[in-house]
N, C-alpha and C positions, 0 to 999 in steps of 0.2 A: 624320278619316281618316288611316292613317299613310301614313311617307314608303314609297316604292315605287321601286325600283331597278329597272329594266330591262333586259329582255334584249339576245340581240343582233334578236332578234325585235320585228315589227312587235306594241305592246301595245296596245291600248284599255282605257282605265279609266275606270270609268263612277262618278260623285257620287249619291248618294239623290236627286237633285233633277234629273238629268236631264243635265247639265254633263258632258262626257267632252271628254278631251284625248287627245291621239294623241301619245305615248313611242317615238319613231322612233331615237334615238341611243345605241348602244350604252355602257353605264357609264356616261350619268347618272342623275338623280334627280328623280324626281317628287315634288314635298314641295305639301300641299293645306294650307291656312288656310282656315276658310270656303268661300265660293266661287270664290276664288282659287286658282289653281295655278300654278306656275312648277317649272323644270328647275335641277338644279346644275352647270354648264358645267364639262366636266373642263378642267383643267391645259395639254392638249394644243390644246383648240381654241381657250380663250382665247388661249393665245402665238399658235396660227392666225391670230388676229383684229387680238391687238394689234400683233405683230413689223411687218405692212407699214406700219400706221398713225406708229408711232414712227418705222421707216425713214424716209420721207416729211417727217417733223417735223424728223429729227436734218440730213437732205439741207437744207428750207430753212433752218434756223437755219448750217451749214455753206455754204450759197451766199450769205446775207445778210454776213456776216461776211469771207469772201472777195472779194466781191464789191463789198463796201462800200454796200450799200442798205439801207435799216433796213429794222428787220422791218413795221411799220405799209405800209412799201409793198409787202414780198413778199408782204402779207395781203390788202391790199383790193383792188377790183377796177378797173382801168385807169380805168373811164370818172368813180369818183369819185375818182380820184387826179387826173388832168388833167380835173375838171371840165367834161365835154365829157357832150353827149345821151346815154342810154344805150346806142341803137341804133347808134351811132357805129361802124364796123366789121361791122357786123351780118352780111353776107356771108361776110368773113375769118373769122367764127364760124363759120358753117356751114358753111366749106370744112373746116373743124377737125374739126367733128363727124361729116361725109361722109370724111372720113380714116381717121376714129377708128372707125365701122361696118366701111369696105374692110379696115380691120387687124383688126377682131375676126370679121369672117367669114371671112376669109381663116382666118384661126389657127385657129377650128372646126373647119371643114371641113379643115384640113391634120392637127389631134390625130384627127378621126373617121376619115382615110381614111392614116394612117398604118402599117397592118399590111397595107394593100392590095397587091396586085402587078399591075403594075410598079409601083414607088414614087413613078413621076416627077412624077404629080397632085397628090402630098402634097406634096414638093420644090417646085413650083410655087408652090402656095399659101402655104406657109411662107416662100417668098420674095419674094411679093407681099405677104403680111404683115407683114415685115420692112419691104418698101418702105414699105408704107402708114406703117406707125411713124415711118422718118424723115421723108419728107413731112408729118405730121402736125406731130409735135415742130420741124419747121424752119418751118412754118406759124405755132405757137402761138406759138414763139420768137423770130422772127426770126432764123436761125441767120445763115443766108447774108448779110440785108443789113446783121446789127447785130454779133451778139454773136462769129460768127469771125472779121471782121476787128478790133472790137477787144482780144480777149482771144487769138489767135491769131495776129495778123498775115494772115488767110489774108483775100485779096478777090477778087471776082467777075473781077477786070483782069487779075491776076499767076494 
């Protein structure tokens, strides 16, 4: 079967053998091998995909380096680093993950009611989502009891 370009329309393409795939993304390409099918990812949504992943990569290779922690330990996960139970913290986890919901519902709900009037709901919640961010990040991180006073001078005292 040949390859098949897509509209900006929803396509169904149906195989002799009963196999259809659903062609939802506008400019790319349905290419069929047998009974395989796969898409050619344009240009635009691969960088989509990869730009934050590299971000992320280039940040820890940049905080390990600054930071002076190897990378072995910015990678693996605390409990086989200091060889302690896995469940070790297990709380402080979920206070992380309960953080990290509050910021992402918040932020939802503040993008969906964002042309609403009066605005102050939206405002609200984008800045409850805000909060949740840094409680979170200051949770994951130890901001407060580790890392601003040693790399800042800032402490809980002063």
């Amino acid at each position: 079967m040949p390859d098949h370009t897509c509209s900006n329309q929803t396509r169904l393409l149906t195989q002799d053998s009963g196999v259809s795939a659903l062609c939802k993304l506008s400019g790319a390409t349905l290419h069929k091998m047998g009974s395989v099918a796969w898409k050619t990812i344009s240009p635009r949504h691969l960088l989509m995909t990869l730009a934050p992943s590299l971000s992320v990569l280039v940040v820890v290779v940049a905080a390990s380096l600054f930071l002076q922690v190897s990378m072995p330990n910015m990678t693996r996960d605390v409990t086989a680093i200091a060889n302690i139970h896995p469940l070790s913290g297990v709380l402080s986890n979920l206070g992380v993950l309960l953080w990290c919901t509050a910021a992402a519902v918040c932020g939802f709900a503040s993008f969906f009611l964002r042309h609403a009037q009066p605005r102050s709901p939206s405002r609200f919640l984008l800045s409850s989502s805000l909060l949740s961010v840094y409680l979170m990040l200051d949770d994951l991180f130890q901001l407060h009891e580790n890392l601003l006073p040693r790399y800042l001078g800032l402490s809980e005292k002063s």
